[in-house]
Rosetta silent file (secondary structure, phi, psi, omega in degrees, C-alpha in Angstrom):
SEQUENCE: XXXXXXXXXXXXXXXXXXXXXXXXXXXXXXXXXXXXXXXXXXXXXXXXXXXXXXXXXXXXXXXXXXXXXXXXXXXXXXXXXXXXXXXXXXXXXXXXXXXXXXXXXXXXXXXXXXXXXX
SCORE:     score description
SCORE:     0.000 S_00000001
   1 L     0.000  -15.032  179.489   93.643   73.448    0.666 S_00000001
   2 L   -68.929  133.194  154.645   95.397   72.083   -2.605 S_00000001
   3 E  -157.903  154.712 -170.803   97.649   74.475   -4.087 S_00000001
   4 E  -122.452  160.938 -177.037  100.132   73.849   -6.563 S_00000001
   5 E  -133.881  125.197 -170.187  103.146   76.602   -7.108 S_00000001
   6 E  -120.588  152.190  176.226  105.473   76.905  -10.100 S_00000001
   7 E  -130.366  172.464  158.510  108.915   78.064  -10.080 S_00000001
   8 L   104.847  -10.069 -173.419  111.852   78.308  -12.377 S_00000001
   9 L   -72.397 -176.918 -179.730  110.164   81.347  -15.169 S_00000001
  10 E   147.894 -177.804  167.106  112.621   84.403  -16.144 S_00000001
  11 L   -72.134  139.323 -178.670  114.586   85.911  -19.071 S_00000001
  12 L   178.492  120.885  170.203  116.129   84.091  -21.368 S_00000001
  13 L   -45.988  144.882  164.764  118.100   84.018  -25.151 S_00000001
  14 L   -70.462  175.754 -172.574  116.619   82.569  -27.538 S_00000001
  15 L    96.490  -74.492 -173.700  118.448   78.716  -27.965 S_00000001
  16 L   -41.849  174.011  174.198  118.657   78.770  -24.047 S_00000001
  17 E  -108.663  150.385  168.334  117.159   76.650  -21.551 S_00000001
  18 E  -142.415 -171.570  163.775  115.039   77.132  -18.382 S_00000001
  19 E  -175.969  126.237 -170.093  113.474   74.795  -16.549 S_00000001
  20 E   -71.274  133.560  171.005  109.865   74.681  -14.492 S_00000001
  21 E  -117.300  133.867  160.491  109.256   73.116  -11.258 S_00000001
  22 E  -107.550  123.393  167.024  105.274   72.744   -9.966 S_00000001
  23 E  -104.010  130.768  176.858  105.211   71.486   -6.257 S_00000001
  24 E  -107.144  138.208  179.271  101.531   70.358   -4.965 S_00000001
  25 E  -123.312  169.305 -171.828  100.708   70.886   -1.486 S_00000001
  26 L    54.551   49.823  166.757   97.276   69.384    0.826 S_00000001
  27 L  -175.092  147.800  145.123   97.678   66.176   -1.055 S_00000001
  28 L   -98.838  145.867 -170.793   99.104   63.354   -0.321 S_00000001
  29 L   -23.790  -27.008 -173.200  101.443   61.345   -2.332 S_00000001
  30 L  -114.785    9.734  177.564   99.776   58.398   -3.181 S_00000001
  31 L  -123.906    3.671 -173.873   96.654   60.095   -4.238 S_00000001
  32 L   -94.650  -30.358 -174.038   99.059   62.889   -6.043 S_00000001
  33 L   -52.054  -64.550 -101.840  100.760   59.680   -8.608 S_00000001
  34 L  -112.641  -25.484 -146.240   97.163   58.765   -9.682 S_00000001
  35 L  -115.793  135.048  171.201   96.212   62.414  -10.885 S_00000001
  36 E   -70.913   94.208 -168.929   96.915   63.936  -14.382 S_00000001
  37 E   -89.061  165.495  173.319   99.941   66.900  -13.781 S_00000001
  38 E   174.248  169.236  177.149  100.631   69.059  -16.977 S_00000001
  39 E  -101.402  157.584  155.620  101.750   73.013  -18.524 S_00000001
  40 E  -151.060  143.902 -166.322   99.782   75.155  -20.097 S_00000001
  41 E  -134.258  160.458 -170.615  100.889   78.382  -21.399 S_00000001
  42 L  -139.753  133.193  153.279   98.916   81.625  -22.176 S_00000001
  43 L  -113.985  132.518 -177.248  100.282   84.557  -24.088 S_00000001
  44 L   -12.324   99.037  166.965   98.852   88.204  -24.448 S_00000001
  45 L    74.734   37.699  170.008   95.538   87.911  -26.387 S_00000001
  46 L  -125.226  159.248  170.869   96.051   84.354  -27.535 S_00000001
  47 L   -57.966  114.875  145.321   94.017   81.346  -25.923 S_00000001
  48 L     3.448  134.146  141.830   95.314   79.199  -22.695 S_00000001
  49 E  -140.446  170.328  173.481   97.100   76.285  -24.357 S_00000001
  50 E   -72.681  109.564  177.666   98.382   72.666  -23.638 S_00000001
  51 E   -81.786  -62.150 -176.928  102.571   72.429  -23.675 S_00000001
  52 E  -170.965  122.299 -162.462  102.403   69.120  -22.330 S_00000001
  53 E   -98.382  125.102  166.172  100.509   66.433  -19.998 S_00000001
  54 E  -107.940  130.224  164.699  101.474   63.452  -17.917 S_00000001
  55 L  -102.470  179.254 -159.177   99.168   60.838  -16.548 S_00000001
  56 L   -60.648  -35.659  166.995   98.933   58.922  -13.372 S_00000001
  57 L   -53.423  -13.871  178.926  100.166   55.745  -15.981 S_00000001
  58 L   122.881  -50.502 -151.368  102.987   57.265  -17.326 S_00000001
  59 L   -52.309  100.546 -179.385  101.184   58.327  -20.903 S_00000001
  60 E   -97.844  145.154  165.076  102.913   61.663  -21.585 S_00000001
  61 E  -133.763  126.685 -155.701  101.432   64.291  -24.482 S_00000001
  62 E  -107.402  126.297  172.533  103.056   67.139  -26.523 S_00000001
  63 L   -60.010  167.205  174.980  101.821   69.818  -28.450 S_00000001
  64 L   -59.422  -48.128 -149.917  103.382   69.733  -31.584 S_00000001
  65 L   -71.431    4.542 -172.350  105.083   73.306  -31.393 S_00000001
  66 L  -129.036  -21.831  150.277  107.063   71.704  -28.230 S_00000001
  67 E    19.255   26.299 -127.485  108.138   68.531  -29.826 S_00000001
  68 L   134.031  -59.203 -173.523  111.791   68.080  -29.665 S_00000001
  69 L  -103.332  -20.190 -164.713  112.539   70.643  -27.314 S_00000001
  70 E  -102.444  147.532  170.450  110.158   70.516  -24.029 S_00000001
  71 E  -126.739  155.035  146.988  110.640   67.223  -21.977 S_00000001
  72 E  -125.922  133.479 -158.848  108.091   66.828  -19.021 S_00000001
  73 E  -132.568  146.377  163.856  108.693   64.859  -15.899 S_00000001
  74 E  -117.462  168.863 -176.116  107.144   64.240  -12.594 S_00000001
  75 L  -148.856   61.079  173.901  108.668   63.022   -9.009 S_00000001
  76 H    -2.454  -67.771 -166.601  105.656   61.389   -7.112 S_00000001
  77 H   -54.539  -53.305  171.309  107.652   60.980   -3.432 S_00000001
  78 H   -93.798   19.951 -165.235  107.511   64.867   -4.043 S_00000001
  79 L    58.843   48.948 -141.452  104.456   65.933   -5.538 S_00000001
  80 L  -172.792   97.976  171.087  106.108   67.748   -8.058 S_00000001
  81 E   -98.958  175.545 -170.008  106.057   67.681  -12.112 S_00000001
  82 E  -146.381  162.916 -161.607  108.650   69.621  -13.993 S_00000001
  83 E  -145.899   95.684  169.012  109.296   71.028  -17.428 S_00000001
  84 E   -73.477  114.515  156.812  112.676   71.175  -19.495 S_00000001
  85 E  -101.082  116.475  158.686  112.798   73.421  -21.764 S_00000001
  86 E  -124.753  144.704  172.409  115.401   73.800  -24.462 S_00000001
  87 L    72.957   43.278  176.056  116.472   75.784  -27.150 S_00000001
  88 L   -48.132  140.956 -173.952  113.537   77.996  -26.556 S_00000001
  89 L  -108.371  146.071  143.712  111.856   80.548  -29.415 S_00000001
  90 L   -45.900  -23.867  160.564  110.723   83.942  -28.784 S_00000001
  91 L   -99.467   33.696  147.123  106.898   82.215  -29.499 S_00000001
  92 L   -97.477  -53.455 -141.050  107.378   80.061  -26.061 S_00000001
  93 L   -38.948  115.722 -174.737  106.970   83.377  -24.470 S_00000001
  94 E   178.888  150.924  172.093  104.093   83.183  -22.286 S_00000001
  95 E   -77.156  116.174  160.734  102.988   82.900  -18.610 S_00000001
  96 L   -85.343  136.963 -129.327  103.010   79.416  -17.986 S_00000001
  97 E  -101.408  176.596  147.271  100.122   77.579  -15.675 S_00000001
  98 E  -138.530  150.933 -156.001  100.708   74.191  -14.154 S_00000001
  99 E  -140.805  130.545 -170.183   97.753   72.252  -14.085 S_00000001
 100 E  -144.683  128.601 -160.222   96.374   69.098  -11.989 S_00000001
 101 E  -123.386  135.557  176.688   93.133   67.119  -12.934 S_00000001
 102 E  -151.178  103.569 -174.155   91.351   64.410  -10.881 S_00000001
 103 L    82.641 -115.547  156.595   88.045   63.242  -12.096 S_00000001
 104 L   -92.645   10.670 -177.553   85.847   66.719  -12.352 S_00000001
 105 E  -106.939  131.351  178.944   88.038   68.464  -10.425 S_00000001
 106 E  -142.141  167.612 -170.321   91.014   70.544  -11.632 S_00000001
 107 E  -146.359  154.622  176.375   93.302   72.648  -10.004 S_00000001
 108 E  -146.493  118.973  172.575   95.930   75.782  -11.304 S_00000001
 109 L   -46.181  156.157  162.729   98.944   77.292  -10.200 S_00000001
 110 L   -31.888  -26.477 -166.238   99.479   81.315  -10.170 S_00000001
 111 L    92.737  155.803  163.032  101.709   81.198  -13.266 S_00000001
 112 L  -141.545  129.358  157.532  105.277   82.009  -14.164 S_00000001
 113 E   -54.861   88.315 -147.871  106.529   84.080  -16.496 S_00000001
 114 E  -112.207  128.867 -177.337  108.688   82.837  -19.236 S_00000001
 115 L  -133.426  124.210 -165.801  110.282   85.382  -21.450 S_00000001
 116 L  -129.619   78.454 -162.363  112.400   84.292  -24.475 S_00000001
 117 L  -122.871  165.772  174.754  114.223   87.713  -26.101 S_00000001
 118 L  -114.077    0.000    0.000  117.683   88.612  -27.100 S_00000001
């Protein structure tokens, strides 16, 4: 019954900004805080990788290659972490996953497309 849904992919120059919203549904709020939200992005014939992770403490982690430019945030009261991106490269191109982990259990949104071309 969990399902989480990401919004916010598209077209976009490089330099620009977008920004990702994942909303989790069949969870409630106070058991959604406690659980590890995060991105992951996949591009054509490259591996699934980690953009960036938040846990239920706060403890946020970046790939390097996002450093600088990707901020990631969550908003508990809605179930719902989010992903700024700026000043975006033609290698962020990728569908990006959102991802939610609790114990042995994980869960993955559908994807969004992010496309970063001139």
């Amino acid at each position: 019954q969990v399902q989480l849904v990401e919004s916010g992919g598209g077209l976009v120059q490089p330099g620009g900004s977008l920004r990702l919203s994942c909303a989790a549904s069949g969870i409630s709020f106070s058991i959604f805080r406690l659980n590890r939200v995060g991105w992951y992005r996949q591009a054509p014939g490259k591996e699934r990788e980690l953009v960036a992770h938040i846990a239920g403490t706060g403890r946020i982690d970046y790939a390097d290659s996002v450093k600088g430019r990707f901020t990631i945030s969550r908003d508990n009261a809605k179930n719902t972490v989010y992903l700024q991106m700026n000043s975006l490269k033609p290698e962020d191109t990728a569908v990006y996953y959102c991802n939610m982990r609790s114990g042995t259990r994980s869960w993955w949104g559908q994807g969004t497309q992010v496309t970063v071309s001139s």
